[in-house]
N, C-alpha and C positions, 0 to 999 in steps of 0.2 A: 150460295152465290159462288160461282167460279168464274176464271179465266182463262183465255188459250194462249201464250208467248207460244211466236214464230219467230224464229233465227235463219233468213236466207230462206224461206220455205220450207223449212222443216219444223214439227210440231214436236213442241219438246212438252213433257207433261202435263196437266193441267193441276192447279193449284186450288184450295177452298180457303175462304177466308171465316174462321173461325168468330164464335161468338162473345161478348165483353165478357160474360161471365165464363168461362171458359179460362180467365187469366188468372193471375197471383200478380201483386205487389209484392217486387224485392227489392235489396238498398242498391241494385244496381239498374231494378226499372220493373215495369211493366213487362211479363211475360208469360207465355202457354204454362196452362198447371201442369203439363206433365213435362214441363223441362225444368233443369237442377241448373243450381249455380254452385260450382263443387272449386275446390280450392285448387291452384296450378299443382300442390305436391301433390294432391288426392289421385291425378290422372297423370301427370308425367313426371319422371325422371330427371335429375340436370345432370346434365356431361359436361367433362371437361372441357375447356376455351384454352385460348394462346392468345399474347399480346405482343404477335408479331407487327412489325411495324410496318409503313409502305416500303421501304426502302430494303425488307427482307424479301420482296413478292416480284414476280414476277409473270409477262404474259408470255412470254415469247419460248422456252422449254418443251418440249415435246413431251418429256415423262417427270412425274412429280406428285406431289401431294398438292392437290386441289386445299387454299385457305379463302373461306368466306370470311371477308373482311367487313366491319360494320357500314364503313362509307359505299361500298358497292348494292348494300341492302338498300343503303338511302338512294340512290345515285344513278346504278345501274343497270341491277334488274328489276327490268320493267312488269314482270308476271308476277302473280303469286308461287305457282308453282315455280320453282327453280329446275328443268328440264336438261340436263347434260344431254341429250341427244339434239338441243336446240340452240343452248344459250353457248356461245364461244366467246364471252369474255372472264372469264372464270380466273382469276391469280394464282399464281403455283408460290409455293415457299422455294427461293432460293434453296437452288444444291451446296450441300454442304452446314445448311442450317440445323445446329442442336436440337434435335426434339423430345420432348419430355415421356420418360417410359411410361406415365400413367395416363396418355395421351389417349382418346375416345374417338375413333372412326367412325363417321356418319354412315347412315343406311338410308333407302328409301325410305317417303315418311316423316323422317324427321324433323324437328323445326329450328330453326334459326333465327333467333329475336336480335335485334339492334338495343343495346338498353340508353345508349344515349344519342342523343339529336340536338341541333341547334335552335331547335320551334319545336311548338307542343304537337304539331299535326305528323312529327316522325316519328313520337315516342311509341314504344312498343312495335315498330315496323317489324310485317317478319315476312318469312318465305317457309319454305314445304320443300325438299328434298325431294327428287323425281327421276328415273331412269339414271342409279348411280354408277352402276353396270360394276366394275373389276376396279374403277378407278379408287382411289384413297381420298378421302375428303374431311377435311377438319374446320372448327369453330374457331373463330379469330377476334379481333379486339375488341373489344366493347360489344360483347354478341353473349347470350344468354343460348345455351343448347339442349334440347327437350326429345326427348323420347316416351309413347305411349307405354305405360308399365303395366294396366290394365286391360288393354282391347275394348274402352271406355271412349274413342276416337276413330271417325273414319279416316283414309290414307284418302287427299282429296280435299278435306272438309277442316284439316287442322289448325292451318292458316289462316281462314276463313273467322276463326273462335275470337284472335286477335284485329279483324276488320271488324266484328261489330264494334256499331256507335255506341251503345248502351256499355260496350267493354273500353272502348277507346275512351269515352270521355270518364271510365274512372280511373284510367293508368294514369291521367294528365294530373288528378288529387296526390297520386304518391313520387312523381315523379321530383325530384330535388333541383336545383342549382340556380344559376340567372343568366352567363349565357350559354352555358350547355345544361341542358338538362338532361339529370340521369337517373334509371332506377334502380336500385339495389338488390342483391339477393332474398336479402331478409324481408325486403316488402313486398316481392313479388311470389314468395313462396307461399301465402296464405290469403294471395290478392285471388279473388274471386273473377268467374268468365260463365258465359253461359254458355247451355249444353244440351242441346236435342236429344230425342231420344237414339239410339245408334243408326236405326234405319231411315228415317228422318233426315240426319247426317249425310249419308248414301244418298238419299235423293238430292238433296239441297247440293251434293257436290256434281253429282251428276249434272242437274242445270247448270249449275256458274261454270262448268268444264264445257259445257254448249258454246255457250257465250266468248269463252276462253278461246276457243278454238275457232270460232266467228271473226274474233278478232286479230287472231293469229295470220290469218286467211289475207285480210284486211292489212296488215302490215308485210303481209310476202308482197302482196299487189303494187302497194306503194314503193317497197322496195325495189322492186324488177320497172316500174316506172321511171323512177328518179337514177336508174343506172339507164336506161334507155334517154332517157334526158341526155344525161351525164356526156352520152355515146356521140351525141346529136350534136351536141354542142360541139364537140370536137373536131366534128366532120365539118359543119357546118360556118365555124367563128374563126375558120384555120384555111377556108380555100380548099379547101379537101376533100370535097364533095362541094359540086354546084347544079343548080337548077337551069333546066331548059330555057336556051335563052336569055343566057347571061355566060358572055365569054369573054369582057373585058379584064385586063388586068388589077390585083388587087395594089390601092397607094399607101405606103408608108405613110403614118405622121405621127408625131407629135402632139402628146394630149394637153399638153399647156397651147397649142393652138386648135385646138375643138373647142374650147371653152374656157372660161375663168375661174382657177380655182382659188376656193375659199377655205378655210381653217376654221373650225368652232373652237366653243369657249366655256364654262362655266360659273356662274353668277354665284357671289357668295352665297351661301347657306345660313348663315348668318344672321342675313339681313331677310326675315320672313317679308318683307314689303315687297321683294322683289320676286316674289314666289307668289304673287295673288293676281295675276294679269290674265290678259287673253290671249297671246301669243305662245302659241306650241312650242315647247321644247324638249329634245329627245335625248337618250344614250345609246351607247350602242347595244344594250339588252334590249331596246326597244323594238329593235329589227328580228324579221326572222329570217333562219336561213335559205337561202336559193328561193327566195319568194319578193320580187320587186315591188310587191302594191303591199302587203300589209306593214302597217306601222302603229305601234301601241302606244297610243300620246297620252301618258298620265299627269303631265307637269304643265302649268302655264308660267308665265312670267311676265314682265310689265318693259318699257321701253326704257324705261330708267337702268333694268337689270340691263339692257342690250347697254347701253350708252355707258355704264360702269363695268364691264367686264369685256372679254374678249371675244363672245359671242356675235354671230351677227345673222342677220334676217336676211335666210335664204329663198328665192325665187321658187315659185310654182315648178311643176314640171322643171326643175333641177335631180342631179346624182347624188345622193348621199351616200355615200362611201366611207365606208368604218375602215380607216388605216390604222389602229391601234389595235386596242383590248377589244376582242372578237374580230378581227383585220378579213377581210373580204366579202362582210356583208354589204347587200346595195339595196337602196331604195329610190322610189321615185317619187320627190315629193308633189303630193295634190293640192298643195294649197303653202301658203307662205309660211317657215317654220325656222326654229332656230336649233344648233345641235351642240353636244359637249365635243370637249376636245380631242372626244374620239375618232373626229370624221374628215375628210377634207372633202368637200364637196364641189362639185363640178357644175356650172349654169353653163351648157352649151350654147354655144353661135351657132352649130349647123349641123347639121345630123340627122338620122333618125335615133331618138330618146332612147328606145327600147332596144336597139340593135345595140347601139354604145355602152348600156346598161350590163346585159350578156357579155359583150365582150371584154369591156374591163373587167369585168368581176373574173372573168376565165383570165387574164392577164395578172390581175392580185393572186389568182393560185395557182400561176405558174412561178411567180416572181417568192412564192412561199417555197414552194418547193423545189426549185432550184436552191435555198438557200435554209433546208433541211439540215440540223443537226449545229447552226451555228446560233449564235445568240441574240438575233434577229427581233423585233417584239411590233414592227409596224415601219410605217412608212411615212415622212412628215411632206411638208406641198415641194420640198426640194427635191424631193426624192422622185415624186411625179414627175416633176418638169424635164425628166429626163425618159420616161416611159414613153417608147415609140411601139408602135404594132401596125399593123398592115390591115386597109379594110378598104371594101368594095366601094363602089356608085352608090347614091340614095336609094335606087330603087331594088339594087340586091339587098341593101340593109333591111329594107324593109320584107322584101321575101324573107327573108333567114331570122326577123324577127316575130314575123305571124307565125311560123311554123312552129317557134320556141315559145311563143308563151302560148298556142295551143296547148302542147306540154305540160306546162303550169299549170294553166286550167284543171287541167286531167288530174294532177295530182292534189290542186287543193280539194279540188271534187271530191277523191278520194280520202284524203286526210278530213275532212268536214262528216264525213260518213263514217268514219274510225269514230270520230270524235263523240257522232250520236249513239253508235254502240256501245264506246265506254262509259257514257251516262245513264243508256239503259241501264244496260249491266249492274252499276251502283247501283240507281235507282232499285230494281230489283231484288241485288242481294242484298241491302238495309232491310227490307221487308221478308223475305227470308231469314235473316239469321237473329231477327226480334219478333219473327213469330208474326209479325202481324201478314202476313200470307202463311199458311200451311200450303202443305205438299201433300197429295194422296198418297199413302202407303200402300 
């Protein structure tokens, strides 16, 4: 029995699926007889770490020692491979910081584990070393550093050792603590991983480097989109570009007269009665960014929470405006909903919905940056009532709002088709790297 995977119309190898008997039972699972579960010392090396802190790092240096920091493993890069000819958020160690003469310079290759996380699904998190070129590059805090010592490992595929599930879910048995969980040298140096055979490896890296680069493709796209956005906006929410057939001038006002604004709240925690209702309530993680229609409603609440708290039940087709903690996200609510005290939200009198939408939210970051570098954290309904901006007649609002969430469209389009590749992709390499697909040799 085989299969064919296509990526963009291209035929990437075909695969056999191997038969039961064909397997071994081992303490870490179900796998091909002719693959080993050999111990982390058996196959690599540990290199020396540093427990430089944030506050020794640095983005902004032109020349420096590149330090992988564990939070950035969690946090920032988003590939397995870690690519220097691609990723530009990489921390340098402050000039002038002490470094230890027994210090270990990374090479292509090499691996980079996270040994602790705040949840069990970051333990063992790593990356793979990739196009290091001339730079200098070191292992940093809470990070375990691995080099193959036998040529027992593909460059490509090392990574890869620590995403299977059958390995993931036994790092999560030795892993220690309650809220961070971490794992030790000593337990990880005899902790067991499974291991194809070398060519096998090669193959298995070759696909998921298909995929990789699928989705690579996929995020330039959305990228070069959301700056065209970006572009658009500016042109377009500033009078700065206008459409045929519209040459009136733009009117100043005042957005405490657009609409009424209102301030959220949130209901004790305390009191679970108040957390069992039907009434939507949000935060500001709820929103996403530069995207007005999605809203992640996980919470309900009851009338009683509204009536004892400072929350209040916001209109259909109202602005939700995150003025605090994540400060300029917007959304437009579909239906009746209540929000935390992160938001102040807006029920307009008159308008078009989706222009005012666009346009405050480019008004929240301009009003950010303008005010870059001081100690600023959000904006409360006083602070509003003083935001004035300049905007067109109803019916340019509405040209300048069809044209923008065209736009939107386009990229959630695209972000929605990222999102089914990265699932393949999983999907995929689970069954790759447990064996339950073989690769033809």
């Amino acid at each position: 029995m085989s299969e064919a995977i296509s990526i963009e119309n291209q035929k990437v190898p075909a695969t056999e699926v191997f038969a039961k008997e064909c397997y071994k039972k081992t303490k870490l699972g179900w796998i091909p007889e002719d693959w080993e579960t050999p111990c982390i010392d058996e196959i690599f090396e540990f290199l020396s770490t540093n427990s430089f802190s944030r506050s020794l790092l640095n983005y902004k240096e032109d020349e420096g020692i590149y330090n992988i920091h564990y939070g950035d493993i969690h946090a920032t890069f988003k590939r397995p491979l870690l690519d220097f000819n691609i990723e530009n958020r990489i921390p340098k160690v402050n000039n002038g910081t002490p470094l230890s003469q027994n210090i270990d310079y990374l090479k292509d290759g090499d691996l980079i584990i996270a040994d602790a996380s705040e949840d069990y699904e970051g333990i063992g998190e790593a990356i793979e070393l990739k196009n290091i070129g001339k730079n200098k590059v070191i292992s940093g805090l809470h990070t375990f550093a691995f080099r193959d010592k036998n040529k027992k490992t593909a460059e490509g595929f090392r990574v890869y050792i620590f995403r299977n599930l059958l390995v993931k879910k036994a790092l999560k048995t030795i892993a220690t603590g309650s809220k961070v969980y971490g794992i030790s040298k000593g337990n990880i140096q005899k902790f067991r991983v499974v291991l194809p055979p070398l060519p096998e490896q090669q193959k298995i890296a070759a696909i998921l480097s298909t995929w990789d680069n699928a989705i690579g493709k996929q995020e330039q796209l959305i990228a070069a989109k959301q700056h065209y956005k970006k572009g658009l906006m500016q042109l377009l929410l500033t009078g700065k570009k206008r459409f045929e057939g519209f040459d009136e001038g733009w009117k100043e006002v005042n957005i405490a007269k657009l609409g009424q604004l209102i301030g959220g709240g949130t209901p004790s925690t305390k009191n679970n009665s108040y957390w069992n209702g039907d009434i939507p309530w949000i935060s500001s993680s709820d929103l996403k960014e530069d995207n007005l229609f999605e809203i992640n409603i996980h919470k309900y609440i009851t009338k009683a929470a509204i009536a004892n708290s400072a929350t209040k039940l916001i209109p259909k087709n109202s602005l939700l405006i995150v003025s605090r903690v994540g400060v300029g996200k917007i959304a437009i609510s579909q239906q009746k909903i209540c929000t935390s005290q992160d938001f102040t939200n807006l029920v307009p009198y008159s308008g078009d919905l989706l222009f005012l939408g666009f346009k405050i939210q480019k008004e929240i970051q301009r009003l950010i940056s303008c005010n870059q570098g001081t100690s600023i954290k959000g904006f409360t309904v006083k602070d509003f009532k003083h935001l004035r901006f300049k905007i067109p007649l109803i019916k340019e609002q509405q040209k300048i709002a069809s044209v923008l969430i065209k736009a939107e469209k386009e990229i959630a389009l695209l972000q929605n088709q990222l999102t089914q590749l990265q699932t393949q992709k999983r999907g995929l390499m689970q069954k790759l790297l447990t064996g339950a697909v073989r690769v033809k040799i």
